[in-house]
C-alpha positions in Angstrom: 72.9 152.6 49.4 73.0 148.9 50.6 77.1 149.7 50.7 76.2 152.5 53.4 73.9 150.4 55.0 76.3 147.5 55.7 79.0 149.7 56.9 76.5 151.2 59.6 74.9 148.2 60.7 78.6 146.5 61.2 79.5 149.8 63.0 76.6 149.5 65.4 77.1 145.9 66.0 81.0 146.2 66.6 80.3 149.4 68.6 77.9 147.8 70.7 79.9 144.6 71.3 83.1 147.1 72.8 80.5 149.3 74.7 79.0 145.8 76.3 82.7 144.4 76.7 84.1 147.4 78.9 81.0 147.6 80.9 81.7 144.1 81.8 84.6 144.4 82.5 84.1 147.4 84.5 81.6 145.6 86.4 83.9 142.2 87.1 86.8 144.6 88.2 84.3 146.6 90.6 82.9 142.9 92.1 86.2 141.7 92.7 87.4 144.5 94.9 84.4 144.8 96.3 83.9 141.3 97.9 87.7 141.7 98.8 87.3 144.5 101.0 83.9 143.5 102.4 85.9 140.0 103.5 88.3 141.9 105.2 85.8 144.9 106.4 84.0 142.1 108.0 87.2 140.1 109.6 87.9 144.0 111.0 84.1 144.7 112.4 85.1 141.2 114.7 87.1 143.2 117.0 85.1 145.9 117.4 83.5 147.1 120.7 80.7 149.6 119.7 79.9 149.7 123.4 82.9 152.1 124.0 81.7 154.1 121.4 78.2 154.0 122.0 78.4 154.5 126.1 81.2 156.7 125.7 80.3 160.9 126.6 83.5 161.9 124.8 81.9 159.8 121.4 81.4 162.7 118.9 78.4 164.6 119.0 75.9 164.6 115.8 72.8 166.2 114.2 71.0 164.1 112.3 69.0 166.2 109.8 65.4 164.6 108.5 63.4 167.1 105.9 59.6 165.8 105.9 57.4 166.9 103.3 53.5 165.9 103.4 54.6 162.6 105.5 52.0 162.3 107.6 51.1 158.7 106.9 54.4 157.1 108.1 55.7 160.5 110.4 55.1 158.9 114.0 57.1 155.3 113.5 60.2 157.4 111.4 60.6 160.0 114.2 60.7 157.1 116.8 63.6 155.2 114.6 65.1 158.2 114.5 65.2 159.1 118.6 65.8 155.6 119.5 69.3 154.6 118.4 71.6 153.5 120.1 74.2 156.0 120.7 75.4 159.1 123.3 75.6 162.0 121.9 73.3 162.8 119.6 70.2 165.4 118.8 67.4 165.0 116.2 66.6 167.7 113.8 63.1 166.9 112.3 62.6 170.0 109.3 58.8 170.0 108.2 59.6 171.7 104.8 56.0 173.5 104.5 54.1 170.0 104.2 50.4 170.6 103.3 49.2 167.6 105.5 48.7 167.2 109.0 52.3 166.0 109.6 53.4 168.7 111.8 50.1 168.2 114.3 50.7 164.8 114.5 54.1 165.8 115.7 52.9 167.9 118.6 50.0 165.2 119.7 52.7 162.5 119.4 55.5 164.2 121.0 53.9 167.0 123.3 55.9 169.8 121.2 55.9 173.5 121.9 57.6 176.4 120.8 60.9 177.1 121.9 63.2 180.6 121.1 66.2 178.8 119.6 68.9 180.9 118.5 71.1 179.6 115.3 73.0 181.4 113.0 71.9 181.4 109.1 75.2 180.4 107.3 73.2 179.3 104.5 70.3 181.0 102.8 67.2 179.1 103.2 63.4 179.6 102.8 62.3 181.3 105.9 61.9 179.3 109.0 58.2 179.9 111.0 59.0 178.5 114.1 61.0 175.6 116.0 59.7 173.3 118.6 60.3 171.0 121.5 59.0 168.5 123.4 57.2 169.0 126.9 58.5 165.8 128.1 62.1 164.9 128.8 62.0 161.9 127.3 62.0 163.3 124.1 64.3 166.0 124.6 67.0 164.6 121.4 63.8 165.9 119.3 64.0 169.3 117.6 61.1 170.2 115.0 61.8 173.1 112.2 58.3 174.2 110.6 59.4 176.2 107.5 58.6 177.3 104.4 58.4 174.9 101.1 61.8 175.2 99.3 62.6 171.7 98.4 64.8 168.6 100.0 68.1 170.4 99.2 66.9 173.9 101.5 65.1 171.8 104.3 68.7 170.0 104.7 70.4 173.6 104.4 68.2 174.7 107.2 69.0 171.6 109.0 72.9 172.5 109.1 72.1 175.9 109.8 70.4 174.6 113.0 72.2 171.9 113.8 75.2 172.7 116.5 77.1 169.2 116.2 80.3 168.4 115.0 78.9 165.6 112.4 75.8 165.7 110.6 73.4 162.4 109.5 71.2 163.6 106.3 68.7 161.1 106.4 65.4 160.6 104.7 62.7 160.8 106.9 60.7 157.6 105.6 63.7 155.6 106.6 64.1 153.3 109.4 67.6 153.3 110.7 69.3 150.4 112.6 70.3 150.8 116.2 73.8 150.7 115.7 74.1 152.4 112.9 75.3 155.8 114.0 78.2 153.4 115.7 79.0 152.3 112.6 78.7 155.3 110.5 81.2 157.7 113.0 83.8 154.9 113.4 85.6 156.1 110.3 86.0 159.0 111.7 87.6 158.5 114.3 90.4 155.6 112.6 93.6 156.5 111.9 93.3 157.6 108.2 95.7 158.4 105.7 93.3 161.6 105.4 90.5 163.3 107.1 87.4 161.5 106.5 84.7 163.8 104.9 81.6 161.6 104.5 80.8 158.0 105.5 77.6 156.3 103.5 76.3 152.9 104.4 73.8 150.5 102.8 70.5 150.6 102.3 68.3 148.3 102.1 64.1 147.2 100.5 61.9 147.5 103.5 58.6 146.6 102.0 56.8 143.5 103.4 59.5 144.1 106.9 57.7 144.5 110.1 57.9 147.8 111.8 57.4 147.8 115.5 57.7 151.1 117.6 60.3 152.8 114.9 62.6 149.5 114.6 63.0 146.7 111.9 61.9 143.6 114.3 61.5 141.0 110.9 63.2 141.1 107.9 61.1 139.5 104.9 61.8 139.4 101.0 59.0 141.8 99.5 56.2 140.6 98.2 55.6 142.3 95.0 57.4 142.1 92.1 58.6 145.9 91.7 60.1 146.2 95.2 61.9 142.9 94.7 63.6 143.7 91.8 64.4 146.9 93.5 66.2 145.0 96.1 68.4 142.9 93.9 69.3 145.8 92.7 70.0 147.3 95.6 72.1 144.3 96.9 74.2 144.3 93.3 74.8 148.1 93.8 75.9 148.4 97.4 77.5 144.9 97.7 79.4 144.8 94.3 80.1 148.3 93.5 80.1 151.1 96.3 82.7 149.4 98.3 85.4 149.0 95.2 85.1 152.7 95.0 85.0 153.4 98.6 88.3 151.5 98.3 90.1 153.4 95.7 88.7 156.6 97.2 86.7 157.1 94.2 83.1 157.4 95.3 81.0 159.7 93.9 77.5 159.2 95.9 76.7 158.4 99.0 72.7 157.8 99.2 70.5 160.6 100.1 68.7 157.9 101.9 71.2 158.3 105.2 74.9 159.8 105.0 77.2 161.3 107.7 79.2 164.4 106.7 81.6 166.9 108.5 79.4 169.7 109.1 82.0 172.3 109.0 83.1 171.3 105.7 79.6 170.5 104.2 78.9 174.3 105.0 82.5 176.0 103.9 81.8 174.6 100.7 78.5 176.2 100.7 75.7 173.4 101.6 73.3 171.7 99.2 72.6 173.0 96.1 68.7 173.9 95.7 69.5 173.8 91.8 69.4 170.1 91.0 67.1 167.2 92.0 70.3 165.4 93.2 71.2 166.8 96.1 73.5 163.9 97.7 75.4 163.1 94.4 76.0 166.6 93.9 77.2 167.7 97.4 79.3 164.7 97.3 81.7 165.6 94.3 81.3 169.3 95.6 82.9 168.1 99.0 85.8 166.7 97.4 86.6 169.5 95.1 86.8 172.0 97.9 89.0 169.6 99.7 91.2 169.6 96.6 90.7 173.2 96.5 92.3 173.2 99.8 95.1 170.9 98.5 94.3 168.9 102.1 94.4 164.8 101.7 90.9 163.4 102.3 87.9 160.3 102.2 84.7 159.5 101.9 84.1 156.2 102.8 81.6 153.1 102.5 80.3 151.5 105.1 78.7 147.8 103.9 77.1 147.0 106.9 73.0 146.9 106.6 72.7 150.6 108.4 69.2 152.0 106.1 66.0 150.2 105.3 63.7 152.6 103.3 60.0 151.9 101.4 60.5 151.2 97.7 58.1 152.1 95.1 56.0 149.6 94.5 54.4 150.6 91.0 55.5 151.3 87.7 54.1 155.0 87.8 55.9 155.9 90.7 59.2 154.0 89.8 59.2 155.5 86.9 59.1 159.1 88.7 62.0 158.0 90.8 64.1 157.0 87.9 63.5 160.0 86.2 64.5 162.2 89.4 67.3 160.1 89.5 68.4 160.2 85.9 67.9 164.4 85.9 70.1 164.7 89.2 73.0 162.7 87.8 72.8 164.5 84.5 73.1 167.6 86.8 75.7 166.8 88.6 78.0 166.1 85.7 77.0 169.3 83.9 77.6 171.3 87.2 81.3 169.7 87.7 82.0 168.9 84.0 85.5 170.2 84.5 86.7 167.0 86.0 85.7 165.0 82.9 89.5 163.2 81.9 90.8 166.1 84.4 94.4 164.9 85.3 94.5 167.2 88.0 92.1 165.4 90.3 93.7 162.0 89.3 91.5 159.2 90.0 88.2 161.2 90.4 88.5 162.7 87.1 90.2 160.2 85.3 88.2 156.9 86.4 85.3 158.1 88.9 83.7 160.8 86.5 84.2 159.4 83.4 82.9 155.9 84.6 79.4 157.7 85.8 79.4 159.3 82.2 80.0 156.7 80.2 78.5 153.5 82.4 75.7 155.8 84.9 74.1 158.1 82.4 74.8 157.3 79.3 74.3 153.8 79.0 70.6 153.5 78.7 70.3 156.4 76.2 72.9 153.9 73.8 70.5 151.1 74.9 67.7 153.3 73.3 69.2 154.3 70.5 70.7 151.0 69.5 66.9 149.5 70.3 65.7 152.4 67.9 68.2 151.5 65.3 68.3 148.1 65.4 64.5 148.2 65.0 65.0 150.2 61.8 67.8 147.8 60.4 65.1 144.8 61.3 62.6 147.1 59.5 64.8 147.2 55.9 66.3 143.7 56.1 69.9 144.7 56.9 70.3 142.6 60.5 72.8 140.2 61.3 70.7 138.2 63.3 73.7 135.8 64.4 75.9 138.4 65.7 72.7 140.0 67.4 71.5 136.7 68.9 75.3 136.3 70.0 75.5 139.8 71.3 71.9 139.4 73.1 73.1 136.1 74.9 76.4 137.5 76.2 74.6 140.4 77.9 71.6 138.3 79.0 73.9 135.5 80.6 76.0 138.3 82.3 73.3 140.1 83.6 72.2 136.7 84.9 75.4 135.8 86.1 76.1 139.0 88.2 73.0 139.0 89.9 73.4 135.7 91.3 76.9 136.6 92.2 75.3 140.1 93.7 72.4 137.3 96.0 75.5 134.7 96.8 77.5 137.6 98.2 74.3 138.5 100.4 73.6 135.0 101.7 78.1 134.6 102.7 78.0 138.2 104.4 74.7 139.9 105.8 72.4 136.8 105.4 69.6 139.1 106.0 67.0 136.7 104.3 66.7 133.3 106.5 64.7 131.7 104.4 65.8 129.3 101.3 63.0 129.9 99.0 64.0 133.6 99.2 67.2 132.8 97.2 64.9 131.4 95.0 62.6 134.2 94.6 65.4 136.7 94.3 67.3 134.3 91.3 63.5 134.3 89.6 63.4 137.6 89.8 66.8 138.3 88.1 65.9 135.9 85.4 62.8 138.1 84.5 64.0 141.6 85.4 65.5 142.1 81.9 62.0 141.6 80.5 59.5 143.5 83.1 61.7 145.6 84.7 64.6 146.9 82.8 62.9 148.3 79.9 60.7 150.3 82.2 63.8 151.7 84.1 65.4 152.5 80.6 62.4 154.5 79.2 62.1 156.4 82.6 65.8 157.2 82.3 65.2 158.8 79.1 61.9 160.5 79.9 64.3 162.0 82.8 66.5 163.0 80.0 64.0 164.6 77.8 62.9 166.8 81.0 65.8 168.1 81.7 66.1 169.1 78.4 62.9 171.0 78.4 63.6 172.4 81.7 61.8 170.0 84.2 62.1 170.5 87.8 59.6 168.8 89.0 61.2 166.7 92.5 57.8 164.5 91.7 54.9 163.3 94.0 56.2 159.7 95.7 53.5 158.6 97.3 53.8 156.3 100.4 52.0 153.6 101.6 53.5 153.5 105.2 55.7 150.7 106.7 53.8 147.0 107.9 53.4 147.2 111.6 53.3 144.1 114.0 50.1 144.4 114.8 49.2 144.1 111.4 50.5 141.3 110.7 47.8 138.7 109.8 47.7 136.0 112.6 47.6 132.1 111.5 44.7 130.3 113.1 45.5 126.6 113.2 42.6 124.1 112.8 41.7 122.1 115.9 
């Protein structure tokens, strides 16, 4: 017995030690690309004119697509983000997906709406749509409302492109606040001289909790407050900044957020929309995108835009963090199981031999082997069979790495986008990688496996995120100075 025992407690250690080593070095090999091509992206955007684009009537035209459900709190400021950027030729398709709160009165007080007899054709089966409207006053005359019935993100978007009559499409979530130029930014791709027709474009996005909203636009940029939403934008910075570009790069990405992505409409509905089956919708229609185009045998991209473009409320509570995570966690888990024939597929070359597998292995598997080997290590501790050298060893690698990429993910940050002037926000953001392995990581871990263990049992649940609205600046408090 203490034979067996020693075998499987050498197994586990070795087995995490290569597990840890190739996720390092998957994550090195990512960085290094990816500050390559933001240096050069960057050296690039310096002789760009957006103002051709932007004042341009031949720029192309798009829809962008906003499903709202029960959004009533922060409605108003995301609908003015949304009809206020800076570009030509654009409309905005606002799809109140059956929201039980007073959202869609709000609407027509704010923006003078009535209804209007739009004909569309219904190339994708959606939930039944009650009525459309418009607004009384020119002024708002981008703004198009859809009232339909409930179906869920993935049909409110469906119902979108059925509507929409632009060449491109923005999916964007409605609580975000997009920057002026970002549709600028977004369509360029498009229009460059490609080695294959560009598909989908996704850009960054960023925390904006504790940012000042004023009239739908991002007028101050500050480092959030609370813990939670910090943490959440480290890890936002490491994932956009150090990863997404490498891939963008290689023409391997698989997801571009949900949070605000540009697609060719015509394709998005030839390969038959978003799926209403899974809770993630972007991931999912992103990998389905790119097997119709292999389908069609037709040379293709999706690419990665770096530039700040999304700022979006965080959760700022374990409860609904954890509800997030476990969306998330479900989605992915979907998404491989829907499109599990690229796993090692040679056929698709780097997107089933690198890009899938890498999600697998790195995306949703790693922290059910964090679990497990937390379980089992706690049951070696328990009998007296742990090499606590080897573990302590293991434990610091990890620790220092995790440590170490952070601060490479915030240095990155301060060199490019600089989006946080002040110094002690360095500060807070190195603190806060320094403690996230101990008061946030676990949390994310457990949520991932809870997501697991639904989807297991059938969950469907998208989950109730509840939102406490953006900071305006009229809220902000004013200093009174002695005297």
């Amino acid at each position: 017995m203490i034979e067996v025992f020693d075998i499987l407690s050498t197994l586990f250690y070795y087995g995490l030690l290569v597990y840890s080593l190739l996720l390092i070095s998957m994550y090195i090999t990512l960085a290094v690309i990816s500050i390559r091509e933001s240096v050069l992206y960057m050296r690039k955007q310096s002789f760009v004119d957006y103002k051709v684009i932007a004042n341009s009537p031949l720029s192309p035209s798009i829809s962008v697509i906003a499903p709202a459900y029960n959004e009533g709190r922060t409605i108003i400021e995301n609908v003015k983000s949304l009809i206020s950027i800076r570009y030509t030729n654009y409309e905005v398709i606002l799809v109140n997906d059956g929201s039980k709160d007073d959202s869609l009165e709000r609407l027509k007080q704010a923006y003078d709406l009535e209804k209007f007899p739009y004909a569309y054709e219904e190339q994708l089966l959606t939930q039944k749509v009650k009525a459309i409207y418009r607004s009384k006053n020119p002024v708002y005359g981008k703004l198009l409302v859809v009232d339909k019935e409930n179906g869920g993100k993935s049909d409110a978007l469906n119902a979108g492109l059925n509507i929409a009559r632009n060449k491109y499409v923005a999916c964007v979530d409605v609580d975000c606040v997009l920057e002026q130029d970002s549709l600028l930014k977004m369509v360029k791709p498009f229009l460059d001289d490609n080695t294959g027709r560009v598909i989908a474009t996704g850009g960054v996005v960023r925390i904006a909790n504790s940012c000042i909203i004023q009239d739908g636009r991002l007028v101050k940029v500050n480092l959030p407050k609370k813990f939670i939403p910090r943490v959440q934008t480290l890890e936002y910075i490491r994932a956009f900044l150090l990863g997404r570009m490498a891939w963008s790069r290689m023409n391997g990405l698989l997801l571009i957020s949900g949070a605000f992505g540009l697609f060719d409409k015509r394709i998005a509905i030839d390969c038959g929309g978003y799926d209403v089956r899974t809770v993630g919708e972007d991931m999912e229609m992103v990998v389905r995108m790119r097997r119709y185009m292999h389908s069609m045998k037709q040379p293709y991209r999706v690419i990665y835009i770096p530039d700040p473009l999304c700022w979006t409320e965080a959760p700022d509570s374990y409860k609904i963090l954890g509800i997030q995570r476990n969306r998330w966690t479900r989605g992915t888990a979907e998404t491989l199981w829907l499109h599990r024939k690229l796993f090692f597929n040679p056929s698709h070359k780097l997107l089933g031999m690198i890009s899938y597998p890498y999600w697998f292995f790195f995306e949703w598997l790693a922290p059910i082997i964090e679990f497990l080997g937390i379980t089992y290590f706690a049951f070696l501790a328990f009998l007296g069979y742990v090499n606590w050298p080897f573990f302590l060893a293991l434990l610091l690698m990890v620790y220092s790495f995790a440590i170490m990429f952070s601060i490479l993910a915030i240095v990155s940050e301060e060199l490019t986008y600089h989006q946080y002037k002040r110094k002690t926000d360095m500060f807070k953001l190195m603190l806060t990688g320094l403690l996230e392995p101990f008061f946030f990581h676990p949390w994310a871990v457990w949520s991932a496996i809870m997501g697991n263990i639904d989807l297991v049992t059938g969950r469907k649940s998208w989950g109730e995120m509840t939102r406490k609205g953006f900071q305006k600046k009229s809220e902000v408090p004013k200093v009174v100075t002695p005297g």
